[in-house]
DSSP file (Angstrom, degrees, kcal/mol; ACC not computed):
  #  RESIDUE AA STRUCTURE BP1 BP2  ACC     N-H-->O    O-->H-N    N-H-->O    O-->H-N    TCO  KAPPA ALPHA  PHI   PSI    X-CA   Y-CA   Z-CA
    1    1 A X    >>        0   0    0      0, 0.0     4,-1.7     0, 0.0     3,-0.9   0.000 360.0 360.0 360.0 -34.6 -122.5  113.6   67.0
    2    2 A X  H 3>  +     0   0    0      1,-0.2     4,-1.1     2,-0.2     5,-0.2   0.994 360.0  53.1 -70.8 -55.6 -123.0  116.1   63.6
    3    3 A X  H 34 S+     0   0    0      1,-0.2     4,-0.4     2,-0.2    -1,-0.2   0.437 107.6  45.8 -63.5  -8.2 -126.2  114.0   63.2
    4    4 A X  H <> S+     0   0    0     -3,-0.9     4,-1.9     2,-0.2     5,-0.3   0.872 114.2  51.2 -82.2 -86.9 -127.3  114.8   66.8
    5    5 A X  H >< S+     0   0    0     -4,-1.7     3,-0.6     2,-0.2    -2,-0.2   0.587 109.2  54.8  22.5 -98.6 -126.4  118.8   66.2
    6    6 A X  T >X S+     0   0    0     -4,-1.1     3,-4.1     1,-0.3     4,-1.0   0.676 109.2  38.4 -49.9 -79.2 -128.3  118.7   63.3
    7    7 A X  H >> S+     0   0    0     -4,-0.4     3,-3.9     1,-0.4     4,-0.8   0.833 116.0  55.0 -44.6 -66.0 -131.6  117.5   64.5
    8    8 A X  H <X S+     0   0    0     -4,-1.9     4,-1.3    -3,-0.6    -1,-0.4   0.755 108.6  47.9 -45.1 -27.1 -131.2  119.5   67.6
    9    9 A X  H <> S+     0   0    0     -3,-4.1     4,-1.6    -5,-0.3    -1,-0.3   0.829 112.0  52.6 -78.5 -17.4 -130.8  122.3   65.6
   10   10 A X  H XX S+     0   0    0     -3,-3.9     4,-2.6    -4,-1.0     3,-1.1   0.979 112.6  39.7 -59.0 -79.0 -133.9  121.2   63.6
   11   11 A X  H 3X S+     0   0    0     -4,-0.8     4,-2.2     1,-0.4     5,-0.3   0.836 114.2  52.0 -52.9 -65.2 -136.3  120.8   66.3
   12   12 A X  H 3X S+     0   0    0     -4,-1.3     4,-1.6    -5,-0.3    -1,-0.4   0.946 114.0  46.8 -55.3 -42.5 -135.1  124.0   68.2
   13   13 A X  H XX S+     0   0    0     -4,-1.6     4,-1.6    -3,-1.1     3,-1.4   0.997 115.9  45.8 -76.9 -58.2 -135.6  125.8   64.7
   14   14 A X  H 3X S+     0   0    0     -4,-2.6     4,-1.3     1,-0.2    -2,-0.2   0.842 110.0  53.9 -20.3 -61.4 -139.1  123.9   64.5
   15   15 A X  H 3< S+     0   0    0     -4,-2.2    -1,-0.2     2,-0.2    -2,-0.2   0.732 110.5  51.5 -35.9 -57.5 -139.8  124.9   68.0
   16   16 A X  H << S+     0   0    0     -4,-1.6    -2,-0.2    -3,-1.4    -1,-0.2   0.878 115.1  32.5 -30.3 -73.6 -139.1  128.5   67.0
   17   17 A X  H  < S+     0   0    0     -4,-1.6     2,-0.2    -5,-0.1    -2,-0.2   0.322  96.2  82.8 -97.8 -19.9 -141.0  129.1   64.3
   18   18 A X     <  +     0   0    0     -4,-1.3     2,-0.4     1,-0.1     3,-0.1  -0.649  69.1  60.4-106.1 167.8 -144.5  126.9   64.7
   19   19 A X  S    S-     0   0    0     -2,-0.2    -1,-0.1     1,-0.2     3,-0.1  -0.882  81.5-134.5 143.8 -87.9 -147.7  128.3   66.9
   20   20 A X        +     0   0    0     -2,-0.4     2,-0.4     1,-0.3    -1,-0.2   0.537  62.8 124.6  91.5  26.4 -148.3  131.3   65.0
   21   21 A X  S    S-     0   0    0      1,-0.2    -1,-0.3    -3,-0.1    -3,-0.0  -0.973  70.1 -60.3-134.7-175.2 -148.6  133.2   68.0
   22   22 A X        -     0   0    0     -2,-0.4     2,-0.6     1,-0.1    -1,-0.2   0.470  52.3-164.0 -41.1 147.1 -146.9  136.2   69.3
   23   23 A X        -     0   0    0      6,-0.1    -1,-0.1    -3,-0.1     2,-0.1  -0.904  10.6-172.6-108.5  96.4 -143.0  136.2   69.8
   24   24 A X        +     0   0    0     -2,-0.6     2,-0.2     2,-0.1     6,-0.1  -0.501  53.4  48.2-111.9 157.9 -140.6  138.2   71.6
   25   25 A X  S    S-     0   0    0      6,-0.1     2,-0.3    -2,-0.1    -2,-0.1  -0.560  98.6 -61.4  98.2-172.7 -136.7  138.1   71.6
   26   26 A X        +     0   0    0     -2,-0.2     2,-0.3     6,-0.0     5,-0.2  -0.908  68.9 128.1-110.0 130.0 -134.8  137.9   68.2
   27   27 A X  B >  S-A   30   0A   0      3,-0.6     3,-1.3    -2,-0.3    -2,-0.0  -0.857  74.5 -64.3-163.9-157.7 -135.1  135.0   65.3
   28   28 A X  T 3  S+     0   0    0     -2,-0.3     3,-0.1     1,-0.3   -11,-0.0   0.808 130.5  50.9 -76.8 -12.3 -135.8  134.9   61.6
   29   29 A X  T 3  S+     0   0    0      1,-0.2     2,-0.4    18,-0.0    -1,-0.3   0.682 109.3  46.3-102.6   5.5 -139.3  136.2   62.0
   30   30 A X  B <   -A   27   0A   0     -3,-1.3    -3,-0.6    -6,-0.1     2,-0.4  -0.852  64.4-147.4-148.9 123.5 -138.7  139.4   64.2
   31   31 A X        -     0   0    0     -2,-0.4    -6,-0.1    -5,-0.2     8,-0.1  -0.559  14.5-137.7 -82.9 141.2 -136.2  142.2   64.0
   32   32 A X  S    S+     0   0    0     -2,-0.4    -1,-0.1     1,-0.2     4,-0.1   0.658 103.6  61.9 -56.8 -16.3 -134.8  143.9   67.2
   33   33 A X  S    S+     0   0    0      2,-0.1    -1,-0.2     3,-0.0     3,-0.1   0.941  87.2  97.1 -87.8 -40.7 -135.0  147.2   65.8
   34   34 A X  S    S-     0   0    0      1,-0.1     2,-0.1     2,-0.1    -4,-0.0   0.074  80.1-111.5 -34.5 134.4 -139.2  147.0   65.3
   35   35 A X    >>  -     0   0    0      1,-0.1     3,-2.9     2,-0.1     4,-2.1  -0.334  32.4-110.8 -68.7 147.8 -141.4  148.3   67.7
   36   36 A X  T 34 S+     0   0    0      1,-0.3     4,-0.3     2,-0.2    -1,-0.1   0.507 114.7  60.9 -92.4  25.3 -143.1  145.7   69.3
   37   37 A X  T 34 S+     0   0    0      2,-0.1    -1,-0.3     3,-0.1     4,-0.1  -0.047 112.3  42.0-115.2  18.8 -146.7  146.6   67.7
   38   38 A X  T <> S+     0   0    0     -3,-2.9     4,-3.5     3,-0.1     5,-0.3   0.620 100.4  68.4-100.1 -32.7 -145.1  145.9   64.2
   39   39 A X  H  X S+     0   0    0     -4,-2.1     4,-3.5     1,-0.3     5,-0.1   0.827 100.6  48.5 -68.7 -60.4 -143.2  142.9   65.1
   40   40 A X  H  > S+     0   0    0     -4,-0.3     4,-2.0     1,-0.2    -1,-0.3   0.767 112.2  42.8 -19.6 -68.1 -146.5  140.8   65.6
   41   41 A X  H  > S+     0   0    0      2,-0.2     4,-1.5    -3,-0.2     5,-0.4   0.957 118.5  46.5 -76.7 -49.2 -148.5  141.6   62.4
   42   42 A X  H >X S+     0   0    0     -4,-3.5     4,-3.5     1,-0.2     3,-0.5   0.988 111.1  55.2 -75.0 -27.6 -144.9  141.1   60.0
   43   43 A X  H 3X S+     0   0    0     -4,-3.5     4,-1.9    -5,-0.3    -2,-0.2   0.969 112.1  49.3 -57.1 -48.9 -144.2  137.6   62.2
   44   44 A X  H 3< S+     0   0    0     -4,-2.0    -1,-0.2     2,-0.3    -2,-0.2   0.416 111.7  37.6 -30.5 -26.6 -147.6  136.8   61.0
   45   45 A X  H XX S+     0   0    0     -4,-1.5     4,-1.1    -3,-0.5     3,-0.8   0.696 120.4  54.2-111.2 -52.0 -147.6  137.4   57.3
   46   46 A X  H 3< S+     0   0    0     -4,-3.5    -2,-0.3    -5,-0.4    -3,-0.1   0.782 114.4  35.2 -66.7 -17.2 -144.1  136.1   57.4
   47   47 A X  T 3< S+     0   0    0     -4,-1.9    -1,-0.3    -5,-0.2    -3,-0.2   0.667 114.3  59.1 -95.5  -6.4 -144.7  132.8   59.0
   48   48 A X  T <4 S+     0   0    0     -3,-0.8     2,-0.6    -5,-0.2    -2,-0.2   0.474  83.5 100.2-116.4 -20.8 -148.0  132.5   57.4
   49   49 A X  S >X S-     0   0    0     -4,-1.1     3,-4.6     1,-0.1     4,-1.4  -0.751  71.0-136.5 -82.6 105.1 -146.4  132.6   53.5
   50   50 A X  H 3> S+     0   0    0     -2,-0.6     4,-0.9     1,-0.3    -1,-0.1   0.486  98.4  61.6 -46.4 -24.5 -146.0  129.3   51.9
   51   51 A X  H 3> S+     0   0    0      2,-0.2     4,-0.5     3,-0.1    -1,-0.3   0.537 110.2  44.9 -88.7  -9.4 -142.3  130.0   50.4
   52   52 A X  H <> S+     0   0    0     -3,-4.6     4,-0.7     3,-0.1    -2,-0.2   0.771 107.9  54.3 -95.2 -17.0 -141.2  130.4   53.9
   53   53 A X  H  X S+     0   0    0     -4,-1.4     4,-2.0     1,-0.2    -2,-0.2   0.910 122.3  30.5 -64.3 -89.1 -142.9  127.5   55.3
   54   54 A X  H  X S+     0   0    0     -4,-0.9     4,-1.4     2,-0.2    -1,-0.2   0.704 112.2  59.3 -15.0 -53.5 -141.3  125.4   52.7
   55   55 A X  H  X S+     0   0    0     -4,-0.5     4,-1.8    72,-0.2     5,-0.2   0.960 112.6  43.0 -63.8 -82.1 -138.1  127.2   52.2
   56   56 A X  H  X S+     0   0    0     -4,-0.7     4,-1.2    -5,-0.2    -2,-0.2   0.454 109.0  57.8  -9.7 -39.0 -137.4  126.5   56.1
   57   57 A X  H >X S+     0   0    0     -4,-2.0     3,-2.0     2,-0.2     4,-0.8   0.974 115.2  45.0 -76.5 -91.8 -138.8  122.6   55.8
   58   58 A X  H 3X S+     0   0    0     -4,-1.4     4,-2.0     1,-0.3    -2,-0.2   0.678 115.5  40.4  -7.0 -77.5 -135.9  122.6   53.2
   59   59 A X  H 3< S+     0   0    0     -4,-1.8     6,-0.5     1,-0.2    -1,-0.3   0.919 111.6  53.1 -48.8 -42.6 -133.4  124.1   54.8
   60   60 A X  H << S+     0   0    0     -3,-2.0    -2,-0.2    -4,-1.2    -1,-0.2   0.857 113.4  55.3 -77.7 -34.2 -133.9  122.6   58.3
   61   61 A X  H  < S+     0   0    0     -4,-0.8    -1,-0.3   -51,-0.0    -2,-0.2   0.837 102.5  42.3 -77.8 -10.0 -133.7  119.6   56.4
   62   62 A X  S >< S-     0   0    0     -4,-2.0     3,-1.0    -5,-0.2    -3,-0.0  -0.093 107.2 -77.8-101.4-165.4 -130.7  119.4   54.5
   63   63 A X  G >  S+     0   0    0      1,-0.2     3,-3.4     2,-0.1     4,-0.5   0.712  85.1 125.4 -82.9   3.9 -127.2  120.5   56.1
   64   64 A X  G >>  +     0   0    0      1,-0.3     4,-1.6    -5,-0.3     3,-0.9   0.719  63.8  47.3 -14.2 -59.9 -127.7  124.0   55.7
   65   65 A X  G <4 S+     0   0    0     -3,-1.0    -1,-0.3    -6,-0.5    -2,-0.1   0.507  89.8  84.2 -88.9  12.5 -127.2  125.5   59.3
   66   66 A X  G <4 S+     0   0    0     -3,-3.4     9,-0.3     1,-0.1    -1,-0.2   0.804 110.2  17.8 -56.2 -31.5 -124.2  123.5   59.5
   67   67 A X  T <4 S+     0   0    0     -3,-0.9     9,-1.5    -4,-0.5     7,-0.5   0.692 126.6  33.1-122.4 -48.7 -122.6  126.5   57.6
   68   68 A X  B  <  -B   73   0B   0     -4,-1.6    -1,-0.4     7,-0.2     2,-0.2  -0.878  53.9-162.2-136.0 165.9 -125.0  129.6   58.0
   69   69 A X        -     0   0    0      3,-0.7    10,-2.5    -2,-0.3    11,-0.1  -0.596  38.1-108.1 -93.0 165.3 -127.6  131.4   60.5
   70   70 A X  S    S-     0   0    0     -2,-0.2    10,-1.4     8,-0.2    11,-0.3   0.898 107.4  -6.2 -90.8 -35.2 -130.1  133.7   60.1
   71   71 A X  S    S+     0   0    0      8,-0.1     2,-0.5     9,-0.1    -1,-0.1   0.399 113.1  86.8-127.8  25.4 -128.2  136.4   61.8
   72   72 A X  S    S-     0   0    0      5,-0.1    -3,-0.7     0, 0.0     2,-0.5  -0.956  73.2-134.2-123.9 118.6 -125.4  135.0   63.1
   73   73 A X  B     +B   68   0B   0     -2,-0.5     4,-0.1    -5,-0.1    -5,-0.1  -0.902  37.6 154.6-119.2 122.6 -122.3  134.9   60.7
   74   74 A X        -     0   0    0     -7,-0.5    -6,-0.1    -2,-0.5    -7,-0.1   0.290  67.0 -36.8-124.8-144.9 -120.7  131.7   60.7
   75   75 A X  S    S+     0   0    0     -8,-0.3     2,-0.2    -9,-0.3    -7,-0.2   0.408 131.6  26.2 -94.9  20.4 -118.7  130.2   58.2
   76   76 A X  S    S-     0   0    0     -9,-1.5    -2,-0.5    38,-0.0     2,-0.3  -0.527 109.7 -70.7-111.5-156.9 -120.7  131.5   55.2
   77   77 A X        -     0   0    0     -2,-0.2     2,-0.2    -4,-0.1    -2,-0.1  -0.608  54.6-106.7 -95.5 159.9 -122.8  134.7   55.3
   78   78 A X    >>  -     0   0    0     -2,-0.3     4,-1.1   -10,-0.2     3,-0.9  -0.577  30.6 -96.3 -82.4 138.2 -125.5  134.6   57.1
   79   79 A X  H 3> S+     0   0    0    -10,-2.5     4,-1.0     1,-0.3     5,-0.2   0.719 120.4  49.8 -18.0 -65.7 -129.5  134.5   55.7
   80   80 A X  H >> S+     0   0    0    -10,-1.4     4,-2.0     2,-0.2     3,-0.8   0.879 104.2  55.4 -64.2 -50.4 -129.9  138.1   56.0
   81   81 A X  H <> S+     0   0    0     -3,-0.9     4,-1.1     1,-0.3     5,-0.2   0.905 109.9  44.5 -41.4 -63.0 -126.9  139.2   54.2
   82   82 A X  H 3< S+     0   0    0     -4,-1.1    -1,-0.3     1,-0.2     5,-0.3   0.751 115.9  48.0 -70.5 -14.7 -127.6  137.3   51.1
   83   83 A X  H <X S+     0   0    0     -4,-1.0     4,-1.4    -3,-0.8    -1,-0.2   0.838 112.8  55.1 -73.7 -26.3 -131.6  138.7   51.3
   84   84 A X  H  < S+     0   0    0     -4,-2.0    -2,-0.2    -5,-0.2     4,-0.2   0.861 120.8  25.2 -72.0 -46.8 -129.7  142.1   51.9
   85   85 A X  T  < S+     0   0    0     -4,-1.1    -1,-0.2    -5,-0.3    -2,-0.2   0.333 131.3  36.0-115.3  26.9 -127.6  141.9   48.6
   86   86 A X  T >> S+     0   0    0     -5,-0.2     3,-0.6    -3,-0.2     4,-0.5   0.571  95.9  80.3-147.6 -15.2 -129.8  139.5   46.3
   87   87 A X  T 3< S+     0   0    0     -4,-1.4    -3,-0.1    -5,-0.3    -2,-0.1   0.658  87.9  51.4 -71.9  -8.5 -133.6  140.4   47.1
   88   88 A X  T 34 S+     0   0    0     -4,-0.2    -1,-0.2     1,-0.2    -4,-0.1   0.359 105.8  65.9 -97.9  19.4 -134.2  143.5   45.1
   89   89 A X  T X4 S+     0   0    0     -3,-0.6     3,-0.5     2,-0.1    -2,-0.2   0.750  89.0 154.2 -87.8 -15.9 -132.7  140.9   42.1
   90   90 A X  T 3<  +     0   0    0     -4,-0.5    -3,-0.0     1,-0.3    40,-0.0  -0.125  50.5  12.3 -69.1 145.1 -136.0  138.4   42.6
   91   91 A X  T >  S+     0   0    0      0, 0.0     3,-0.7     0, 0.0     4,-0.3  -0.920 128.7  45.2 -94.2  23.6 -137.1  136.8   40.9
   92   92 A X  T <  S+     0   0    0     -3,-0.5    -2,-0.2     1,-0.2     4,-0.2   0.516 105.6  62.0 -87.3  15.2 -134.7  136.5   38.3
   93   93 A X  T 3> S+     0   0    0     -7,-0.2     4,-0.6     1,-0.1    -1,-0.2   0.245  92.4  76.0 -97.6  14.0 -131.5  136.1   40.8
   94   94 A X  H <> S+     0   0    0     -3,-0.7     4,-1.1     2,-0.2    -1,-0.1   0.717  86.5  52.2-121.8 -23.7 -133.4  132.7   42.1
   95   95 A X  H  > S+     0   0    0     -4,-0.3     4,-2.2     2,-0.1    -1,-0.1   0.749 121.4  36.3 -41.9 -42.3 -132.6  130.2   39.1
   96   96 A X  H  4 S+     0   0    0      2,-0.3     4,-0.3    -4,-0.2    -2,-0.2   0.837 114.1  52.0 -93.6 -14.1 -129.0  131.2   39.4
   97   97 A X  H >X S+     0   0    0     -4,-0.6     4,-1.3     2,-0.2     3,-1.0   0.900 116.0  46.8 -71.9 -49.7 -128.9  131.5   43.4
   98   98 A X  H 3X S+     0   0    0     -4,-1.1     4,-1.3     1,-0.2    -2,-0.3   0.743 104.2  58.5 -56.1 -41.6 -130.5  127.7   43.4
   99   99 A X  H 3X S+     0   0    0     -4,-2.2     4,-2.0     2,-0.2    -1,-0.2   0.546 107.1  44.4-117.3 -27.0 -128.2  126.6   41.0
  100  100 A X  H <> S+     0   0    0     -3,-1.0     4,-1.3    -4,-0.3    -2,-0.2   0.579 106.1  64.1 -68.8 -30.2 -124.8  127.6   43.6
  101  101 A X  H  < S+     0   0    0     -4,-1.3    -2,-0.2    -3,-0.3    -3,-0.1   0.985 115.8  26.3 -66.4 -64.5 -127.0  126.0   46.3
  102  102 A X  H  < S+     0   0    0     -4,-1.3    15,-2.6    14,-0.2    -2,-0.3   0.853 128.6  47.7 -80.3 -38.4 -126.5  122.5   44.0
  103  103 A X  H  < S-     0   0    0     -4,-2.0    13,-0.4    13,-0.3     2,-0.3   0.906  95.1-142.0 -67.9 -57.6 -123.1  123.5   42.4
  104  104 A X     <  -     0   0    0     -4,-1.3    11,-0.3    11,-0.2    -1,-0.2  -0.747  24.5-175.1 127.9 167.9 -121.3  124.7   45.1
  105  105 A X  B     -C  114   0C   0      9,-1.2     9,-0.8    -2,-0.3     2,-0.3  -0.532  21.0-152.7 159.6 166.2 -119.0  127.7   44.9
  106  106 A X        +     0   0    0      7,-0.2     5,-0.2    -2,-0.1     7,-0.1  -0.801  61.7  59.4-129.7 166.7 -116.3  130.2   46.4
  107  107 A X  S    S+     0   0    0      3,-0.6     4,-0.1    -2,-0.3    -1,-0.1  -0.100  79.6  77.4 118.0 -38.1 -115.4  133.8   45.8
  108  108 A X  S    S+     0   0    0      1,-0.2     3,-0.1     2,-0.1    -2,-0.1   0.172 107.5  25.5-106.0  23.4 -118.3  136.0   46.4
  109  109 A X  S    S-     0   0    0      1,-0.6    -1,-0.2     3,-0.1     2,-0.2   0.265 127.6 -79.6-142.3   0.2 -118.4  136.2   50.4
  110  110 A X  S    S-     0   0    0      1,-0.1    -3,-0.6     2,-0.1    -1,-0.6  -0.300  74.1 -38.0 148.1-175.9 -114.4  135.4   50.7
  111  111 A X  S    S+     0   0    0     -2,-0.2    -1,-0.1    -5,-0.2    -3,-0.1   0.416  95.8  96.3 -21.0 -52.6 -112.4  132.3   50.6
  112  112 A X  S    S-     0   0    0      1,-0.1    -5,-0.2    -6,-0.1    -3,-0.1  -0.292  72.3-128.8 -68.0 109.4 -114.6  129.3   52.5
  113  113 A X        -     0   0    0     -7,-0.1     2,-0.4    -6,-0.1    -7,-0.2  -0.095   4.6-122.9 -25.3 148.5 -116.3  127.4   49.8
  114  114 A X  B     -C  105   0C   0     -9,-0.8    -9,-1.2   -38,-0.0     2,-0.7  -0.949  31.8-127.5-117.4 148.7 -119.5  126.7   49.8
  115  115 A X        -     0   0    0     -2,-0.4   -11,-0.2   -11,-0.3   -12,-0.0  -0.602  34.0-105.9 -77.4 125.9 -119.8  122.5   49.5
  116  116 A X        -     0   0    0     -2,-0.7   -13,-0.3   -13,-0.4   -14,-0.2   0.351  17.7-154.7 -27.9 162.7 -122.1  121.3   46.5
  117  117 A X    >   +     0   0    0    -15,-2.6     3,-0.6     1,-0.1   -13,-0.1  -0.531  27.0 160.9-155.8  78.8 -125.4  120.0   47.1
  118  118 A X  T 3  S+     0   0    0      1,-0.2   -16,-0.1    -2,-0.2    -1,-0.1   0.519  78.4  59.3 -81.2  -9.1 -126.0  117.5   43.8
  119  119 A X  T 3  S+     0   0    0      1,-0.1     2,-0.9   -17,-0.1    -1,-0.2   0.188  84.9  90.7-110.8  14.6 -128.9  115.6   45.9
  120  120 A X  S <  S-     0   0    0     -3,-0.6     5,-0.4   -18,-0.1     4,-0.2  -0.583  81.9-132.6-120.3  84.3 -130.9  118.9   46.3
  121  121 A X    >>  -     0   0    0     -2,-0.9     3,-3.1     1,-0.1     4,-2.2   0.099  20.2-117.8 -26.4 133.5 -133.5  119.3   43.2
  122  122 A X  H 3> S+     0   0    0      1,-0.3     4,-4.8     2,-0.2     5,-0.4   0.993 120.3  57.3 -42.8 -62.7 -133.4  122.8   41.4
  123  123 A X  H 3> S+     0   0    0      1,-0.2     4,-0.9     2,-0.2    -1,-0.3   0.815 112.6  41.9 -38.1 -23.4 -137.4  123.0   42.6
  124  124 A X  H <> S+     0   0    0     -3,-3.1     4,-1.7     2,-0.2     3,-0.5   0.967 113.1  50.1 -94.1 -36.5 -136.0  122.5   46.2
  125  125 A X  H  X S+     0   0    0     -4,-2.2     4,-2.3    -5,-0.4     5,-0.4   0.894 107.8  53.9 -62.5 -58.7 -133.2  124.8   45.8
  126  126 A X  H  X S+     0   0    0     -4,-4.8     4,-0.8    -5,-0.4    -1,-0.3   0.890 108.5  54.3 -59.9 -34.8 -135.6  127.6   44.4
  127  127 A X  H  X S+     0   0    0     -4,-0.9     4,-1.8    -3,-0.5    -2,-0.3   0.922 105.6  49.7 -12.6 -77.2 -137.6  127.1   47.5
  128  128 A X  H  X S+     0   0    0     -4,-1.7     4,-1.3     2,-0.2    -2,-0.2   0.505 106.0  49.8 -63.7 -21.3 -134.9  127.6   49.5
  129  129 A X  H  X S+     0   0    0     -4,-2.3     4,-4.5     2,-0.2    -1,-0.2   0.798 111.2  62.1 -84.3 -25.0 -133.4  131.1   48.0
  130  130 A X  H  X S+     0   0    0     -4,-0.8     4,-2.1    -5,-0.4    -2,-0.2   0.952 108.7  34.6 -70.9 -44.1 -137.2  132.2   48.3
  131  131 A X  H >X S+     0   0    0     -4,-1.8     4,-0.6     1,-0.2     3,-0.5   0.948 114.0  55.1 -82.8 -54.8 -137.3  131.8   51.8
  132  132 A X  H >< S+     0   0    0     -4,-1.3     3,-0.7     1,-0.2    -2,-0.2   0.749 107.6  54.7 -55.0 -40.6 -133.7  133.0   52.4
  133  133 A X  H 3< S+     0   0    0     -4,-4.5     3,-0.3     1,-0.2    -1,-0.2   0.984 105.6  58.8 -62.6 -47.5 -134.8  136.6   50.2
  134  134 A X  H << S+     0   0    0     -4,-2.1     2,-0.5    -3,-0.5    -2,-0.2   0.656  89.9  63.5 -27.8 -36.2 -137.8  137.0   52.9
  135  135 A X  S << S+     0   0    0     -3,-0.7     2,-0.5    -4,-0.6    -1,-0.3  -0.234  78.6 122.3 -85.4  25.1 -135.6  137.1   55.3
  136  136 A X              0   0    0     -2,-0.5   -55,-0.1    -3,-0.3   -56,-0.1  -0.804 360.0 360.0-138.4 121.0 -134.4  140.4   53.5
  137  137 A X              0   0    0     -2,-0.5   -53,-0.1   -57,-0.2    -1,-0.1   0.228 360.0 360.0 -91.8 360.0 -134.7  143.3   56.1
């Protein structure tokens, strides 16, 4: 059933995200508060930037949204939070963000662990904080 989830969540995120034309409604590439002649041009430079294309491929594959959203706070923090308190730290906060990603760790967004990820290469992991700081609002 998780492994069902997962994919559906894959494909719906997939679904989301590919075209590269105009979008309405709310998701990682368009804030509700934008006027809806900005919203266009920054979904466009943001879907169009090769460290979100990647980071996302990354994420979507591994167990990721199991745990977090992009704006939806679940049992970690949510994408935007950590782009919110770790993007003006780039790029030297992205060795050490990637390195929690594969380690694992508790304490800095309350109690819930976060579960280790030993199968997830530093290179993928650095990928993956890069698109999660885009997301940064």
């Amino acid at each position: 059933m998780r492994k069902f989830i997962l994919a559906a969540t894959v494909l719906a995120t997939l679904a989301a995200c590919g075209g590269g034309e105009t979008k309405t409604g709310s998701g990682p590439e368009t804030k509700p508060t934008e006027s809806s002649t900005d919203t266009p041009a920054a979904s466009d430079d943001l879907s169009s930037n090769p460290d979100y294309k990647k980071g996302l491929e990354l994420i979507a594959q591994s167990d990721c949204f199991t745990c977090h959203k992009v704006d939806e706070a679940y049992t970690g923090p949510t994408y935007r939070q950590v782009a919110d308190k770790y993007a003006a730290q780039a790029p030297g906060v992205i060795p050490e963000l990637a390195k929690k990603i594969i380690d694992g760790g508790t304490g800095v967004w309350g109690s819930a662990p976060m579960i280790p990820h030993p199968s997830i290469s530093q290179e993928d992991a650095e990928a993956m904080v890069k698109y999660i700081l885009l997301l940064k609002k």
